[in-house]
N, CA, C and O atoms as a GROMACS GRO file, in nm:
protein
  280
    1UNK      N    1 -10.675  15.387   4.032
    1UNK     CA    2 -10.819  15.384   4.048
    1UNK      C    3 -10.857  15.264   4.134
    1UNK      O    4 -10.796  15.158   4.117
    2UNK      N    5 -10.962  15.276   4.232
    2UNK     CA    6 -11.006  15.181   4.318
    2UNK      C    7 -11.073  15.103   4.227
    2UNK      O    8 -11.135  15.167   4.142
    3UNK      N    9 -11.080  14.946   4.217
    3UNK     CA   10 -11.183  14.872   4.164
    3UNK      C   11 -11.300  14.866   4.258
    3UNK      O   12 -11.399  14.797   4.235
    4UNK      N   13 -11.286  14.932   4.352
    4UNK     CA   14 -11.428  14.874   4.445
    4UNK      C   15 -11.566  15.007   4.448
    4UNK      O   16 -11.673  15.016   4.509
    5UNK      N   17 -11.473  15.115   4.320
    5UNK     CA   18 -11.551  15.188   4.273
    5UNK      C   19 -11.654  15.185   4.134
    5UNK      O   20 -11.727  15.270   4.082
    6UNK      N   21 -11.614  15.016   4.097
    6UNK     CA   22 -11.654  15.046   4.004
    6UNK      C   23 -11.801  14.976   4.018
    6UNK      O   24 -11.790  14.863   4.065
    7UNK      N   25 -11.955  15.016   3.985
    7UNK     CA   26 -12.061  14.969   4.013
    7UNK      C   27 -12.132  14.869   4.037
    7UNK      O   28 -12.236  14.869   4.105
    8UNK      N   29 -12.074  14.763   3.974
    8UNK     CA   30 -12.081  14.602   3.948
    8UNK      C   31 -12.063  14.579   4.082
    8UNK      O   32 -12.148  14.544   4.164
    9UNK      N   33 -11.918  14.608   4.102
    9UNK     CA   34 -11.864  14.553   4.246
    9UNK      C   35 -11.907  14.622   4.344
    9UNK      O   36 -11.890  14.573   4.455
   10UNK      N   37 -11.966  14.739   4.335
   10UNK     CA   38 -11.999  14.827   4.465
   10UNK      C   39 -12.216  14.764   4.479
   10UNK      O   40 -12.288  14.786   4.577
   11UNK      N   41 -12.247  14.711   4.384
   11UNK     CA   42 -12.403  14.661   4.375
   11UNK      C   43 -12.388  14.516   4.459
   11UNK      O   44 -12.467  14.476   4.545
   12UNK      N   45 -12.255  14.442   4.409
   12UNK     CA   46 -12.276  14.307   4.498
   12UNK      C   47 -12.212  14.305   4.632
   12UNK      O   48 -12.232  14.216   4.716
   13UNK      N   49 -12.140  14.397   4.647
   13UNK     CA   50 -12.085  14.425   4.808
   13UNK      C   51 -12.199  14.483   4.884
   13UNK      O   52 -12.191  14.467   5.006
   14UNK      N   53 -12.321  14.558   4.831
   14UNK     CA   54 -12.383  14.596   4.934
   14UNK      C   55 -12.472  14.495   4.920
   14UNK      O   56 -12.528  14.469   5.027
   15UNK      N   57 -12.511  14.419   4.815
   15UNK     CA   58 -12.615  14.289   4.851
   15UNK      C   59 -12.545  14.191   4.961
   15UNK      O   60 -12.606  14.166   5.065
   16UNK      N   61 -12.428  14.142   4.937
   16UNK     CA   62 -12.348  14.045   5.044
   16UNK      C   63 -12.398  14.122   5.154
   16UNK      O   64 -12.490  14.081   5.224
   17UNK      N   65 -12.350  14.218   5.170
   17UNK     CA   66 -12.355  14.319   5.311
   17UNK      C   67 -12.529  14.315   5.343
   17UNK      O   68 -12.569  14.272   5.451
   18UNK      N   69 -12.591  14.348   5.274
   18UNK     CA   70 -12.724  14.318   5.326
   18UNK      C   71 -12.785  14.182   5.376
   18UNK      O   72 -12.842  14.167   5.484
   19UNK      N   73 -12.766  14.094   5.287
   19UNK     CA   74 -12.793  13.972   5.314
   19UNK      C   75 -12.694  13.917   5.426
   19UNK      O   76 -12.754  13.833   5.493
   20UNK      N   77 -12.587  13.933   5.462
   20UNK     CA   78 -12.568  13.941   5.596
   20UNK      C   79 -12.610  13.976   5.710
   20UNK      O   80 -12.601  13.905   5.810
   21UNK      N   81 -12.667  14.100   5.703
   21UNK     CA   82 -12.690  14.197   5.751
   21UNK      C   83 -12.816  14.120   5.853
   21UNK      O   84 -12.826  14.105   5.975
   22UNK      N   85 -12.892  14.086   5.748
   22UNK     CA   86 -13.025  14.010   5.774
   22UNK      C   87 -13.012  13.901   5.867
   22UNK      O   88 -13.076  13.921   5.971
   23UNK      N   89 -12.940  13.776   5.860
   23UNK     CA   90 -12.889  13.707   5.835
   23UNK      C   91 -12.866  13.684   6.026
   23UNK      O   92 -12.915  13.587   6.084
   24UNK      N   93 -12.795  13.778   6.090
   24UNK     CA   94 -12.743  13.857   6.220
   24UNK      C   95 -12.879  13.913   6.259
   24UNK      O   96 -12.925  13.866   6.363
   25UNK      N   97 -12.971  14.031   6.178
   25UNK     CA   98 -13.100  14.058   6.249
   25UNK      C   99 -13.152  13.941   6.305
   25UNK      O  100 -13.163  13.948   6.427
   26UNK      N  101 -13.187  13.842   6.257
   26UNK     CA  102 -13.276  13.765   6.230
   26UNK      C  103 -13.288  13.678   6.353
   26UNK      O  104 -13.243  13.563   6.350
   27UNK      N  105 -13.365  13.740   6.490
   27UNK     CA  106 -13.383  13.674   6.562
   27UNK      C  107 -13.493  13.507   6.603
   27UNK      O  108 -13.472  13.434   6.700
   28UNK      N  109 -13.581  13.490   6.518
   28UNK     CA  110 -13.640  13.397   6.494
   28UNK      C  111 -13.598  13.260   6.458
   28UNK      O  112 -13.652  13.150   6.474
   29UNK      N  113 -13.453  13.309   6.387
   29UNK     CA  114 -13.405  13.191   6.336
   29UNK      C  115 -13.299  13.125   6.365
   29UNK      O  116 -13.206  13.193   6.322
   30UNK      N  117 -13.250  13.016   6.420
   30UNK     CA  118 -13.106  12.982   6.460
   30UNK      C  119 -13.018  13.041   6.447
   30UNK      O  120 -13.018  13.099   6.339
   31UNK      N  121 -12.927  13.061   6.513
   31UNK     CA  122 -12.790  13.143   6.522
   31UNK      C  123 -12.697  13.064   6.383
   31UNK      O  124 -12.707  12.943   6.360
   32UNK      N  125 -12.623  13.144   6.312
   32UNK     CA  126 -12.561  13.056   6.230
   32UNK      C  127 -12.614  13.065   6.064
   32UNK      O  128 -12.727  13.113   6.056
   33UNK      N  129 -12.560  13.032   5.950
   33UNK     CA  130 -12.568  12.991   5.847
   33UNK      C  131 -12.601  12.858   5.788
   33UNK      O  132 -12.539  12.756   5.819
   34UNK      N  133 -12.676  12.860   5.724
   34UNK     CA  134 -12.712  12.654   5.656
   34UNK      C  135 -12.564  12.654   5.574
   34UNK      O  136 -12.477  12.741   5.570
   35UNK      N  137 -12.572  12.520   5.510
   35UNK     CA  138 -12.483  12.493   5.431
   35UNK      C  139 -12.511  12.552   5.305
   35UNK      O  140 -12.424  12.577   5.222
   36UNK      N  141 -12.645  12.576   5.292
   36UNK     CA  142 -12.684  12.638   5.121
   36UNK      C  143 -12.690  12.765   5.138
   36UNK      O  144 -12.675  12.830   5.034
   37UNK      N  145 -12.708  12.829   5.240
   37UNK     CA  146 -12.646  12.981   5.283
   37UNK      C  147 -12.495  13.006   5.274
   37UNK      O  148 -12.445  13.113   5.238
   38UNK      N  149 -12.431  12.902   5.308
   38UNK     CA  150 -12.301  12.960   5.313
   38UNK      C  151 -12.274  12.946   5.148
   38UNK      O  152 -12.198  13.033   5.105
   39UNK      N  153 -12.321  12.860   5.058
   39UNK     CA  154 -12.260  12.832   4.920
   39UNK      C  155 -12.310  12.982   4.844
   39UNK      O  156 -12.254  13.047   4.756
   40UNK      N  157 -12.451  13.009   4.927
   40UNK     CA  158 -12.487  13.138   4.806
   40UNK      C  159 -12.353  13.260   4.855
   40UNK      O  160 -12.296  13.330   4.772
   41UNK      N  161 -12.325  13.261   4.994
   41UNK     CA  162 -12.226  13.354   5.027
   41UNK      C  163 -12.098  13.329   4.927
   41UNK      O  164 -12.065  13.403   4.834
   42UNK      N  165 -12.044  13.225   4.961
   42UNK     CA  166 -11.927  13.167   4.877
   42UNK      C  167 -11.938  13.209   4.740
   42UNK      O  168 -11.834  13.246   4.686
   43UNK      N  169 -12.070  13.211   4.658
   43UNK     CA  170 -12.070  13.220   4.514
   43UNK      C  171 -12.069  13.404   4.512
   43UNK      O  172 -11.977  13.458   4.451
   44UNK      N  173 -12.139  13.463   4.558
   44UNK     CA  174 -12.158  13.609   4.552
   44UNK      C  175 -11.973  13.640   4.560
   44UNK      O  176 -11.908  13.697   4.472
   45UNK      N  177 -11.910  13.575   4.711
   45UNK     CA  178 -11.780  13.660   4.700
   45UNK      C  179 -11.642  13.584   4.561
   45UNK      O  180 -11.536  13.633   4.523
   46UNK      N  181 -11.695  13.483   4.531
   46UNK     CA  182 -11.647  13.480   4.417
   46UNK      C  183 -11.695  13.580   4.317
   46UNK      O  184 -11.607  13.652   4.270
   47UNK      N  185 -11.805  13.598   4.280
   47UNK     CA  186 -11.827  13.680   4.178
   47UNK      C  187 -11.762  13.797   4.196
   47UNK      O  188 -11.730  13.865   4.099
   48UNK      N  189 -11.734  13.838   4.326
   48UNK     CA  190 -11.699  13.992   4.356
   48UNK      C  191 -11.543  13.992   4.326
   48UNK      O  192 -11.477  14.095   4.308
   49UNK      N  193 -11.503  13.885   4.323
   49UNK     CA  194 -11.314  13.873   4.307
   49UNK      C  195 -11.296  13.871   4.141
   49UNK      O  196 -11.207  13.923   4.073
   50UNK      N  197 -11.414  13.790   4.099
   50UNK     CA  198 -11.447  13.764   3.968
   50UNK      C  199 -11.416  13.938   3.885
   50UNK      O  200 -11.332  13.978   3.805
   51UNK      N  201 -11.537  14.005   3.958
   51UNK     CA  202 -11.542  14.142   3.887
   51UNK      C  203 -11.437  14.198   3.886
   51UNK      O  204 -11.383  14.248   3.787
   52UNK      N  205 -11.382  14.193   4.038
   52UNK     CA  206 -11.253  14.322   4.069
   52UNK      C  207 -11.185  14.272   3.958
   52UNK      O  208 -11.183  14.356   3.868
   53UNK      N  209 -11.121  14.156   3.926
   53UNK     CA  210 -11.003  14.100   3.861
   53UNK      C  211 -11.032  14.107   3.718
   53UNK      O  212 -10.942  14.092   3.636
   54UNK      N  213 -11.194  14.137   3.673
   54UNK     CA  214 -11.207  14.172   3.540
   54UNK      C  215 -11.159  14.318   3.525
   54UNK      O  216 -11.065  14.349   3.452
   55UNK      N  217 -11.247  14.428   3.620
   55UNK     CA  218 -11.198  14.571   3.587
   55UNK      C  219 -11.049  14.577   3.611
   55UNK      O  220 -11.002  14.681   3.565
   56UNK      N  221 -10.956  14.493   3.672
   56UNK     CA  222 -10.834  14.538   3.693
   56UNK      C  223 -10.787  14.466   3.573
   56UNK      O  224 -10.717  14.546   3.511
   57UNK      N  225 -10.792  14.359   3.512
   57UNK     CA  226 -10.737  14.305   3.389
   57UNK      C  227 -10.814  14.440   3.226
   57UNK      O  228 -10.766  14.483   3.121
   58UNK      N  229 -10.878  14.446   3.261
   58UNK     CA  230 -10.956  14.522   3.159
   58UNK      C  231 -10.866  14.678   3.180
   58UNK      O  232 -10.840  14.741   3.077
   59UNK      N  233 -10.832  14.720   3.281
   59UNK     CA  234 -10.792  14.863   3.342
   59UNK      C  235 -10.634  14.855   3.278
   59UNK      O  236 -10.627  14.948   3.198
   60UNK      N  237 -10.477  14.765   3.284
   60UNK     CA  238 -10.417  14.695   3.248
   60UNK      C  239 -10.374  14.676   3.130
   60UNK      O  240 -10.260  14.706   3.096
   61UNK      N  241 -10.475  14.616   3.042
   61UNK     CA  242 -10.500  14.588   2.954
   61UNK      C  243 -10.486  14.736   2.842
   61UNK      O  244 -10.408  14.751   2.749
   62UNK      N  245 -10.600  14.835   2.897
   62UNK     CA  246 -10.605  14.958   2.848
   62UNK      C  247 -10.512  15.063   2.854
   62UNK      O  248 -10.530  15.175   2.806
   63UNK      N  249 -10.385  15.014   2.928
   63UNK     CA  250 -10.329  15.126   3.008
   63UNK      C  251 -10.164  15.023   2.887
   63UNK      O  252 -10.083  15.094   2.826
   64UNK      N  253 -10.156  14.901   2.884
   64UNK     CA  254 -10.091  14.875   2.794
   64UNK      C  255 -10.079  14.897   2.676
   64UNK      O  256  -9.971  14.905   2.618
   65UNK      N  257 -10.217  14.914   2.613
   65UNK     CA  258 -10.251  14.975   2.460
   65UNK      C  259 -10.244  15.063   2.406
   65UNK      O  260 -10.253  15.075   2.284
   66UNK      N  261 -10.217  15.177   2.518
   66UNK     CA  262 -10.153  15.322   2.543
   66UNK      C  263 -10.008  15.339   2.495
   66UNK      O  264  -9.958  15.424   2.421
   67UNK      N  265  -9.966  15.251   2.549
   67UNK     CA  266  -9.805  15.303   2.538
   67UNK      C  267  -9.748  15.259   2.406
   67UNK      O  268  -9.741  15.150   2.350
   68UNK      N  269  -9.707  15.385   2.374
   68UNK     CA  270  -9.645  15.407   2.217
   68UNK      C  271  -9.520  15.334   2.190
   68UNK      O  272  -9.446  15.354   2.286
   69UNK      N  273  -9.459  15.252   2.095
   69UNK     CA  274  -9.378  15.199   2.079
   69UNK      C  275  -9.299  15.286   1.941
   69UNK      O  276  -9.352  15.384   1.888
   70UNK      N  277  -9.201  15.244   1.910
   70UNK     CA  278  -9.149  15.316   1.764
   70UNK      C  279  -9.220  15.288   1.653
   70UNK      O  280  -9.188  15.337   1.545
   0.00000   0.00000   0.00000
């Protein structure tokens, strides 16, 4: 199973992606990222490694609890 299917992670990949997105539109404003722009980026793609590595520890986890022993 893909983790990047799972909703959590597919809600903050398209916010990153938007707020990028913007970010590049945004002709009015200097070319480039602030320093407190780049930290909110930095924190979002942590959270997103955050999630994957929960549903894959959680996925793992479930798939160990499965298997029958004697």
């Amino acid at each position: 199973m893909n983790p990047m299917n799972d909703p959590f992670v597919a809600y903050v990949w398209s916010s990153v992606q938007a707020r990028i997105e913007r970010l590049r539109d945004d002709t009015e404003r200097s070319r480039g990222a602030s320093a407190i722009e780049w930290a909110i980026i930095t924190g979002l793609l942590a959270m997103i490694a955050l999630g994957v590595g929960v549903v894959i520890y959680r996925k793992v986890r479930s798939a160990a609890n499965d298997i029958k022993t004697k």
